[in-house]
C-alpha positions as CSV (number, residue, x, y, z in Angstrom):
1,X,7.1,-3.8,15.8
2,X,10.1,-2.1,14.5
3,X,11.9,-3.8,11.1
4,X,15.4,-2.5,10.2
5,X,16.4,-2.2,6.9
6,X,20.6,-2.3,6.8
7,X,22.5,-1.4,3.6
8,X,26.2,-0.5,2.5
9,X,28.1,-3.4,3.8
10,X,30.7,-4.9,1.3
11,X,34.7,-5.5,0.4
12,X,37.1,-2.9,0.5
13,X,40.6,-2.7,0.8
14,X,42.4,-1.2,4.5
15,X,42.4,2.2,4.5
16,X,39.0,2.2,2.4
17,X,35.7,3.6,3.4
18,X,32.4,2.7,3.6
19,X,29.1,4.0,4.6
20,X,26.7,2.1,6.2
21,X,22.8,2.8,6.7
22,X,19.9,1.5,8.2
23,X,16.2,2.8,8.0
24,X,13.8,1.5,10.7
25,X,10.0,1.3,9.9
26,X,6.8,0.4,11.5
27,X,5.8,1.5,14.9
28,X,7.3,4.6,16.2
29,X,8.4,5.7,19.3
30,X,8.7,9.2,20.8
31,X,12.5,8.0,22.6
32,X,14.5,5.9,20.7
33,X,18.8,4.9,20.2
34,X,19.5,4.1,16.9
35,X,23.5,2.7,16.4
36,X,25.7,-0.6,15.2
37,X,27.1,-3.6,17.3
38,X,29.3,-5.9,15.3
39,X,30.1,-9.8,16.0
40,X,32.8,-11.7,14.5
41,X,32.6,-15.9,15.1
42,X,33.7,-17.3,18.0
43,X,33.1,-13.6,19.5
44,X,30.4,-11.7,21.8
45,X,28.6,-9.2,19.9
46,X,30.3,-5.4,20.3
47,X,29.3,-2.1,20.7
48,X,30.4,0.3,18.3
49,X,28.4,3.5,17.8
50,X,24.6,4.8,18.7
51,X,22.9,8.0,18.5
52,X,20.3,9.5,20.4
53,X,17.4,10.1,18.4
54,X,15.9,13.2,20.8
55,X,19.1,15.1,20.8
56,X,21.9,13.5,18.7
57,X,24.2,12.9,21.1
58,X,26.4,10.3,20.1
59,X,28.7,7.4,21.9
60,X,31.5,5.1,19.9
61,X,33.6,2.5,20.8
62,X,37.0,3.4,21.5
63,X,38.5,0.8,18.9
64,X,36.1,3.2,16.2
65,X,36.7,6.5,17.7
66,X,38.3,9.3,15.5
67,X,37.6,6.8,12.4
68,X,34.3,6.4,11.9
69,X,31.3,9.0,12.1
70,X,27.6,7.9,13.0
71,X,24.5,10.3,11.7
72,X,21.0,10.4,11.5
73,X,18.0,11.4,9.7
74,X,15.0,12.6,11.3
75,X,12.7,12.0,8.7
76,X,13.6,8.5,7.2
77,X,14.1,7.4,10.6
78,X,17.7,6.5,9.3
79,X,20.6,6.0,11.0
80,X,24.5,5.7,9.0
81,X,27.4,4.8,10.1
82,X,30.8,6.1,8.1
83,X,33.7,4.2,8.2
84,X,36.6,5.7,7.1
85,X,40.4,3.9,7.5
86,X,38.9,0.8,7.5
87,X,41.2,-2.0,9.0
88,X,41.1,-5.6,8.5
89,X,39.8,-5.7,12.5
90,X,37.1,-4.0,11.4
91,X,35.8,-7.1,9.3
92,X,32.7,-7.9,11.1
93,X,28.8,-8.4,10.8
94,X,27.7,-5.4,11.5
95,X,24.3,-5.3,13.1
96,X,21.4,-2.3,13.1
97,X,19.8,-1.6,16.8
98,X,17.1,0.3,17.8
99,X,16.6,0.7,21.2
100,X,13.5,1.9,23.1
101,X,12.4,2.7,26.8
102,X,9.4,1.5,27.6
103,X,7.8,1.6,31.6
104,X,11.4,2.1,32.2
105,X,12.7,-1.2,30.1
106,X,15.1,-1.0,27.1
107,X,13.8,-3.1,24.1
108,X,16.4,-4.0,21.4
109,X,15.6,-4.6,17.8
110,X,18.2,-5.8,15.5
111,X,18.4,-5.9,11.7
112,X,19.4,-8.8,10.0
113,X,23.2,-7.6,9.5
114,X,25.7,-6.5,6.7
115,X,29.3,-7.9,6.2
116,X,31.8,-6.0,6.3
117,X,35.1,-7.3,4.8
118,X,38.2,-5.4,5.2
119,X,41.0,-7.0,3.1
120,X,44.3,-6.4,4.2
């Protein structure tokens, strides 16, 4: 099992930053993503940015892109996610995943989310 520990949601006014992390403990896994999905009510759940554990590499959404910067570290097994120019779109749950390959499945495990509220 893999718990994820999120952190760093909160207010803050457009234009505003915030940095968001999440530590994942428990079992680990040689090949993992580590990134942030965000769902609004009344909406499906988004992508917004993941990073490949093995090699970095990193993917964001295009409505992110240019704005926000996702990291890791190896050690902590931490992912964060800066947000910089924060717009009141951005206002979300913002939810931790870890993905996983295993026999050629993905496995997703979520964290229990962190508002973010961008006030306008």
């Amino acid at each position: 099992q893999v718990q994820l520990v999120e952190s760093g949601g909160g207010l803050v006014q457009a234009g505003g930053s915030l940095r968001l992390s999440c530590a994942a403990s428990g079992r680990t896994f040689s090949t993992y993503t580590m990134g942030w999905f965000r769902q609004v009510p009344g909406k499906e759940r988004e992508f917004v940015a993941h990073i490949r554990w093995s090699d970095g590499s990193t993917n964001y959404a295009d409505s992110v892109k240019g704005r926000s910067t996702i990291s890791r570290d190896n050690a902590k097994t931490t992912v964060y996610l800066q947000m910089n120019s924060l717009k009141p779109e951005d206002t979300a749950v913002y939810y931790c995943n870890y993905r996983t390959t295993v026999w050629g499945l993905n496995n997703d495990y979520w964290g229990q989310g962190t508002q973010v509220t961008v006030s306008s």
